[in-house]
N, C-alpha and C positions, 0 to 999 in steps of 0.2 A: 725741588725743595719748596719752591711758593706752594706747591700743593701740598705739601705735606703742613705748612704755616697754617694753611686755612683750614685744613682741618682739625689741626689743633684748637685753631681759638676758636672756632665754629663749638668741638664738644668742650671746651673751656667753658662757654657762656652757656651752657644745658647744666654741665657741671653745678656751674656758682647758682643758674636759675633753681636748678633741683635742691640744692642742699639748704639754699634759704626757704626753701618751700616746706620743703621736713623739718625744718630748724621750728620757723612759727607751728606746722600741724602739732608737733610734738610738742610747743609748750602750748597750745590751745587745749591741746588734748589733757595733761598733764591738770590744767584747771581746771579745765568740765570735772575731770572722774573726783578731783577736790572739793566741788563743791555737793558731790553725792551726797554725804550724812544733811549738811544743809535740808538738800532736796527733798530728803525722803522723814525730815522734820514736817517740811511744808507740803507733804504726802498724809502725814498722819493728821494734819490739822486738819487737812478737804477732811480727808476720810472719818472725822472726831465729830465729836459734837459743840463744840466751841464753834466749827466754820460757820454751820447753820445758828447756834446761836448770834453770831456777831452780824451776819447776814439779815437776821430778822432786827439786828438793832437797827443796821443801815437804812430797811424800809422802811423803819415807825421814823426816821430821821432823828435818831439818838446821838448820833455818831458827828463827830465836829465834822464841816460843812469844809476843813482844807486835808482834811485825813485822805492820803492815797490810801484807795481800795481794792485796787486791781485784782487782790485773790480776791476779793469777794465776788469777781464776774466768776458765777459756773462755769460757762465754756472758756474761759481767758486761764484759768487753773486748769481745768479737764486737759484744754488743749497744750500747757504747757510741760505739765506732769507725763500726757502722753509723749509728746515730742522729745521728753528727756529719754523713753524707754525705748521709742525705733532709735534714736543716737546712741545707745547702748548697746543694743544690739547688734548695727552695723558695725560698731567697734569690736564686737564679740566675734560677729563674724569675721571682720578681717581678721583678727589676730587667728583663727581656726584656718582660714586662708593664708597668712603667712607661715606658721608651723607646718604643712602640708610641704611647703616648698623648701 
């Protein structure tokens, strides 16, 4: 019987680790895909001509001196805009890996 105890609470504790694990992915996940229309606003800005106009104001020093400007780094957009598409995709692909099983 003690061994049957210990295995209990042994997958007791994988149990409760597991489901709180899923519980946050699934509401992370849930916000990431929410902030997509967002995203893909600040998609069309890079890609618009407003980005590089704002960007040439930033160089002439037009632009107030406490203005966060983080889209205006090229790579700091590039790379973030990319990083949203491979976490779209892994997502796309799990779910084509879950359906399979």
């Amino acid at each position: 019987m003690k061994k049957a105890v210990k295995r209990i609470k042994e997958a007791e504790e994988i149990y409760t680790k597991a489901a709180e694990a899923m519980d946050r992915l699934e509401s992370s996940m849930e916000g990431f895909l929410a902030l997509q229309p967002m995203i893909e606003k600040l998609a069309e800005y890079y890609d618009g001509p407003d980005w590089i106009k704002d960007l040439e104001l930033d160089e002439k020093g037009e632009l107030p001196s406490d203005l966060k400007r983080g889209v205006l780094s090229e790579d700091g957009i590039y790379n973030l805009l990319e990083r949203n598409r491979e976490l779209l995709e892994s997502i796309t692909a799990g779910d084509e890996k879950c359906t399979k099983n």
